[in-house]
C-alpha positions in Angstrom: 86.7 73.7 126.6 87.5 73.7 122.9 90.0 76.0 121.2 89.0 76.6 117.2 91.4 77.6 114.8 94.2 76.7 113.0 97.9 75.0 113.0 98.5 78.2 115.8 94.9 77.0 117.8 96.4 73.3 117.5 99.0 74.0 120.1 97.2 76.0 122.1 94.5 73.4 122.7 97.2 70.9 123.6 98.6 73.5 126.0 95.1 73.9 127.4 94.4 70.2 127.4 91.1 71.1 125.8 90.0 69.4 122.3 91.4 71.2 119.5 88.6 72.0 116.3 89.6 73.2 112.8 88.5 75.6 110.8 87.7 75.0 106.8 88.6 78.5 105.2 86.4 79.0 102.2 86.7 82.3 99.8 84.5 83.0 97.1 85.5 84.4 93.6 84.0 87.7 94.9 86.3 87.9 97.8 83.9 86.9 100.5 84.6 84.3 103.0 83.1 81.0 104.3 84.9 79.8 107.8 83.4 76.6 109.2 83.8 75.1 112.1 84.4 71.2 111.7 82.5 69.6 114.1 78.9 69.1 115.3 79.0 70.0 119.0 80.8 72.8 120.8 81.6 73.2 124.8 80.3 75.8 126.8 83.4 77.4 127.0 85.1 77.5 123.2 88.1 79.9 122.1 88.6 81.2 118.9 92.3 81.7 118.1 93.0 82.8 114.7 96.7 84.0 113.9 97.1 86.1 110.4 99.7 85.2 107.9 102.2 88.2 106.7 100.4 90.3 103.9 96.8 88.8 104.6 94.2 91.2 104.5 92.9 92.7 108.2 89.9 92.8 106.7 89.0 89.2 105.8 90.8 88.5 109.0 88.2 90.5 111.3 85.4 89.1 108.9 86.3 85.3 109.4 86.9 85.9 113.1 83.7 88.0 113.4 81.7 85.1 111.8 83.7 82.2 113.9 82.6 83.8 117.0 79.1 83.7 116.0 79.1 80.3 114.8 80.1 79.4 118.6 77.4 81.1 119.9 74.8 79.7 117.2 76.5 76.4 118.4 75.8 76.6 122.1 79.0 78.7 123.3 77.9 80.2 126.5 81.7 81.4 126.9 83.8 82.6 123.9 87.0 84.1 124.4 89.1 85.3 121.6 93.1 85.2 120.8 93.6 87.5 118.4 97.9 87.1 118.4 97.9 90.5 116.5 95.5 92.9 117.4 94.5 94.1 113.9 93.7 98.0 113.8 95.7 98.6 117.2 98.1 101.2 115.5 94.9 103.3 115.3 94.8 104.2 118.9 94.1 107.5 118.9 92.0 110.1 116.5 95.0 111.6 114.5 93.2 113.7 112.5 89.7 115.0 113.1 87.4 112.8 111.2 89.4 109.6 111.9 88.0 106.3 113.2 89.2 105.2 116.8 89.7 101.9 114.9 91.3 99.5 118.0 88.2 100.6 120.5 85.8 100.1 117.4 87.6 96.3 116.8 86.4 95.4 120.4 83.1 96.7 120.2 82.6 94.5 117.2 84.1 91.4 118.6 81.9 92.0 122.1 78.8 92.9 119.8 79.4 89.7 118.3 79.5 87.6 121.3 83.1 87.6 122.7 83.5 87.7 126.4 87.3 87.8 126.8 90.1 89.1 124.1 93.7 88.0 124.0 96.4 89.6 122.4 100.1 89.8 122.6 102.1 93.5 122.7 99.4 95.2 121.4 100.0 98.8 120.3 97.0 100.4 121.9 98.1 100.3 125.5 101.2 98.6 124.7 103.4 99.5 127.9 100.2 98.2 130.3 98.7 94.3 130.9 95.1 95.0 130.7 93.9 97.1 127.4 91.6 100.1 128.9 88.9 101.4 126.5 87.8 97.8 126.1 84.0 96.9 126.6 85.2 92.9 128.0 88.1 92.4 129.9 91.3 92.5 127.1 94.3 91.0 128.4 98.0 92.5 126.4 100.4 90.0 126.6 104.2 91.0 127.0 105.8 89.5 123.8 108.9 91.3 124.6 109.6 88.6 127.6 109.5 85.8 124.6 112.0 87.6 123.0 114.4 87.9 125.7 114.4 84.3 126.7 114.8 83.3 123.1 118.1 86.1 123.2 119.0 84.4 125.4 120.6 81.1 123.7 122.9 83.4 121.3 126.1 84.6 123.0 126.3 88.0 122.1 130.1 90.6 123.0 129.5 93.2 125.0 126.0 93.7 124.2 123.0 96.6 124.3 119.5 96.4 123.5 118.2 99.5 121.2 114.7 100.7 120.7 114.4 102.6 116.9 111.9 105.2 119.3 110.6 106.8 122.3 107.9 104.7 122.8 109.9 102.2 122.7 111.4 102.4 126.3 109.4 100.2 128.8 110.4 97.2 125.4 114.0 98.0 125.8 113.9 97.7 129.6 112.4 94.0 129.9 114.5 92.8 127.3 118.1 94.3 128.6 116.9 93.4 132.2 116.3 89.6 131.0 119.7 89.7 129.6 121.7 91.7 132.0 122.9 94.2 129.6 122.4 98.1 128.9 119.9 99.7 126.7 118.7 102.8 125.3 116.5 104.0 123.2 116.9 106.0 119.4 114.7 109.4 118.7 112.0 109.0 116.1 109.5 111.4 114.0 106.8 110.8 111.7 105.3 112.7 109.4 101.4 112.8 109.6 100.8 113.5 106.0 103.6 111.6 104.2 104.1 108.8 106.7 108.3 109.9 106.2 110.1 109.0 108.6 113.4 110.7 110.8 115.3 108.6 113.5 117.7 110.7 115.7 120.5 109.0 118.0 123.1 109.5 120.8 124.4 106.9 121.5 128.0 105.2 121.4 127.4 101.6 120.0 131.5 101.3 118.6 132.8 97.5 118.9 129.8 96.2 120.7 127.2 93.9 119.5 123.4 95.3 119.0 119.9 94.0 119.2 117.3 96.1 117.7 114.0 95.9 118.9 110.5 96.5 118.2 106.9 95.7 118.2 105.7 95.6 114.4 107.9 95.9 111.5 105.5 96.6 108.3 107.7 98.6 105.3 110.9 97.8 107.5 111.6 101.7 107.2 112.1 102.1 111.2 114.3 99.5 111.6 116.4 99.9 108.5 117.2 103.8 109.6 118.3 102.1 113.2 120.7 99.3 111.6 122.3 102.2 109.1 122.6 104.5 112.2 124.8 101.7 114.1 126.7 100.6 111.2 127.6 104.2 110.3 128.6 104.1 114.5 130.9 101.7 113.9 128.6 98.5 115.6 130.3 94.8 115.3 127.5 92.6 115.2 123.5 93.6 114.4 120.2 91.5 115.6 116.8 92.2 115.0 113.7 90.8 116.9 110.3 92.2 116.8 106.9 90.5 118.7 104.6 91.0 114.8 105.8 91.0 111.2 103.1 92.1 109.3 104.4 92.0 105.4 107.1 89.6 103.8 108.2 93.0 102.1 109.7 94.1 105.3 111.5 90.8 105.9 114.1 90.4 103.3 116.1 93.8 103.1 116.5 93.5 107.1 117.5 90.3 107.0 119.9 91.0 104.4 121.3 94.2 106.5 122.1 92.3 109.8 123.0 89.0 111.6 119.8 87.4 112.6 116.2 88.3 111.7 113.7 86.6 113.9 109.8 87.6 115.2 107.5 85.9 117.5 105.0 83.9 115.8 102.3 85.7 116.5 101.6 86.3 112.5 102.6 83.2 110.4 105.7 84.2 108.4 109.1 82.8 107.5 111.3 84.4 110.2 108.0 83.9 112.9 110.2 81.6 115.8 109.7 83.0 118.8 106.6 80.7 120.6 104.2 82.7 122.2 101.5 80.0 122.7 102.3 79.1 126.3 102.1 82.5 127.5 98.7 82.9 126.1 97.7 79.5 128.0 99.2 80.8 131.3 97.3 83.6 131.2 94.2 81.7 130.8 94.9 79.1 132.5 95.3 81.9 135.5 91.8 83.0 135.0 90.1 80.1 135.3 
C-alpha cells in the first residue's frame, strides 16, 4: 500500500505502515494546477489523502484530487481509496431551491467516475448523524470527529461543566461529546434565512456560574458560534470553550478566539487552531476493512 499526499498523508502512511509518496503542487499563472506524484512505481492498493488548508479554494482542491486519483490509476492502482478529511460540497445536501445542484452526491460521482473505490471523510455534513454516507455510488465511510474532540476535552479541567450545540441539528454532536465527559448538554434553537444567509439563534437554557463548551461541525464566517458565546455571556456563563471537527476560513478564527477561553479544531483542514489529531481514526477504520 502507499498513501499519497502531503504532511497530513505522512502520518497517515506511518500509521498504516504503508510507504508514504508526496505530492509536488504545481499552479500555473492562469490558475490551473499541476499535482505530481513523486515516484515511479505505485502499489496496487494506493490512497490519496489530501487535507485543504483554511481559505483554499474547493475548487482547486477537487481538481488536484480528481487528477491524483487518475494518476494512480494511469500508474497501475488497481485499488484507490480516497481521504478527503473535509468533504468539500457536503453542506449542499439537499436541493434548497429548485434549480440547485445536489452538489455532495455530484462530488462522489466525480471521484467514483474518476476511479476511486472507497471515500473517507470525517463528520461530514451530508449524513452527518450516520457512519456510512447513503446516496454514495462506492462505499463512503463518515468518521465521528466529535469522539476526537471529547478525548482531547478531556485533559482541561473544566467547573461544573455543559456541552452546547449553537442548533438543532446539532444534538446526536452534543450527546457523544457530554457522554465522553460525563456532563449535561443541550442544544440552542437556530434559523436561517434562505435568501440572505441571516442568521437567528434562540435559547433556554440556564448556563449562570458554570463553565461552557460550544460545539460544532464547521465554523466558516464564525456567525453561529459568535451568537452562542454572546447568548451565554449575556446568561451570566463563567468560562467559554469552543471546538469544532472543520475550520474552513482564518476569518472565522480570530474574533472567536478573541471572545472565549480556548479556540481549538480537529485538523482535518490545515489551520492555526487545527489540534485535535484525527489521523488514527482514519487508519482504524481502514485498517478494519482490510
Amino acid at each position: 500500500m502507499i498513501v499519497a499526499g502531503h504532511n497530513f498523508a505522512e502520518k497517515l502512511a506511518r500509521l498504516l505502515n504503508a510507504r508514504f509518496v508526496d505530492i509536488e503542487k504545481r499552479t500555473f499563472p492562469d490558475g490551473e494546477v499541476c499535482p505530481r506524484l513523486l515516484t515511479d512505481s505505485v502499489d496496487e492498493h494506493s490512497i490519496i489523502a489530501e487535507r485543504m488548508t483554511a481559505n483554499e479554494y474547493h475548487n482547486r482542491h477537487l481538481v488536484e484530487v480528481l487528477f491524483s486519483i487518475k494518476n494512480l490509476h494511469l500508474m497501475g492502482a488497481k485499488k484507490i481509496d480516497v481521504v478527503m478529511p473535509y468533504f468539500i460540497y457536503s453542506r449542499q445536501d439537499e436541493v434548497f431551491r429548485p434549480g440547485e445542484p445536489l452538489s455532495a452526491r455530484f462530488i462522489l460521482e466525480m471521484l467514483a467516475d474518476a476511479g476511486a473505490m472507497r471515500f473517507f471523510t470525517v463528520s461530514s455534513h451530508a449524513d452527518r448523524d450516520k457512519d456510512r454516507i447513503s446516496f454514495s455510488p462506492i462505499p463512503a465511510y463518515n468518521i465521528n470527529g466529535f469522539v476526537a474532540i471529547a478525548e482531547y476535552l478531556k485533559g482541561i479541567r473544566f467547573a461544573n461543566p455543559i456541552v452546547v450545540g449553537p442548533d438543532d441539528g446539532s444534538k446526536e454532536f452534543v450527546k457523544t461529546v457530554s457522554d465522553i465527559l460525563g456532563c449535561e448538554g443541550t442544544v440552542f434553537h437556530k434559523e436561517r434565512d434562505l435568501k440572505t444567509g441571516d442568521i437567528k439563534t434562540h435559547a433556554d437554557v440556564d448556563v449562570r456560574g458554570r463553565d461552557v463548551i460550544i460545539i460544532d461541525d464547521i465554523v466558516s464566517s464564525g456567525s453561529t458560534i459568535l451568537n452562542s458565546i454572546d447568548i451565554c455571556k449575556k446568561s451570566g456563563a463563567n468560562k467559554i470553550y469552543c471546538a469544532v471537527v472543520h475550520v474552513i476560513s482564518e476569518k472565522g478564527i480570530e474574533p472567536i478566539s478573541a471572545a472565549v477561553e480556548k479556540f481549538v479544531a480537529c485538523n482535518t483542514i490545515h489551520s492555526s487552531i487545527s489540534v485535535i489529531p484525527v489521523e488514527e481514526m482514519i487508519a482504524e477504520k481502514i485498517r478494519e476493512l482490510q
